[in-house]
Each structure stands twice: as structure tokens, then as C-alpha cells.
C-alpha positions in Angstrom: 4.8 -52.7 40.7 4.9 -56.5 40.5 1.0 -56.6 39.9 0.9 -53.9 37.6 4.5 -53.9 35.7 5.2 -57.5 35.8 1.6 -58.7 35.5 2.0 -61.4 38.6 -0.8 -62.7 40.1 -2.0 -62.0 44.1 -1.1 -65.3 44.9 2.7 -64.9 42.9 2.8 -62.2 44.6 2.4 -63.3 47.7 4.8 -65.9 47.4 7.2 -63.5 46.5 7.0 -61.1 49.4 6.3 -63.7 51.7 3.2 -62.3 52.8 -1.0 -63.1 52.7 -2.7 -62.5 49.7 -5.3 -61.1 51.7 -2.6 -58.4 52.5 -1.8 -58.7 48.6 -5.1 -57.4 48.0 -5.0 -54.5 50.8 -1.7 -53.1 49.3 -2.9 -53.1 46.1 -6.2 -51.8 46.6 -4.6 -48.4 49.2 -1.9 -48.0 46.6 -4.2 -47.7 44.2 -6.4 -45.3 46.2 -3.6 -42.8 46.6 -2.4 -42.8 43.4 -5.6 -41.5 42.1 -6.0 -39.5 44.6 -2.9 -37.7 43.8 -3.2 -37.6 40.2 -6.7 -36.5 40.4 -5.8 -32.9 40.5 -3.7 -33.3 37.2 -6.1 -34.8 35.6 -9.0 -32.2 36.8 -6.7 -29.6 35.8 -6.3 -31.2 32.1 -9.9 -32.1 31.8 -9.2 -35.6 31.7 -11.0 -36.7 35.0 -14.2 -38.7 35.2 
């Protein structure tokens, strides 16, 4: 949400949480990974999916 929403950087949002940005990047990258993996199906289903 902060990345995305907010538009913060890794590194503000490291400071933030109080964690790495290595795991910064992680987050971002499995969260991302399971959202489209759930709105694939929608999308499939409306023809919108690449």
C-alpha cells in the first residue's frame, strides 16, 4: 500500500516499517504475485488478460 498508494520509495519504506529494503523488495514483489494471481481469473473471464 505504501509503495503503491502513497508512492514511497523501498528505502522510505523501509525506514518506516523498520525493516530491510531487501525484504522491501520481497514483500512487494510476492504481493504482487498473488494479486495477479487472484485477479487473473476475472480478468480471463472478462477478456481482459494478456
Amino acid at each position: 500500500m505504501l509503495r503503491f498508494i502513497n508512492d514511497c520509495s523501498e528505502k522510505e519504506i523501509s525506514s518506516i516499517l523498520g525493516i530491510s529494503i531487501g525484504t522491501v523488495k520481497s514483500t512487494v514483489f510476492t504481493t504482487r504475485e498473488k494479486l495477479k494471481s487472484l485477479l487473473e481469473p476475472i480478468m480471463t473471464e472478462r477478456g481482459d488478460a494478456e
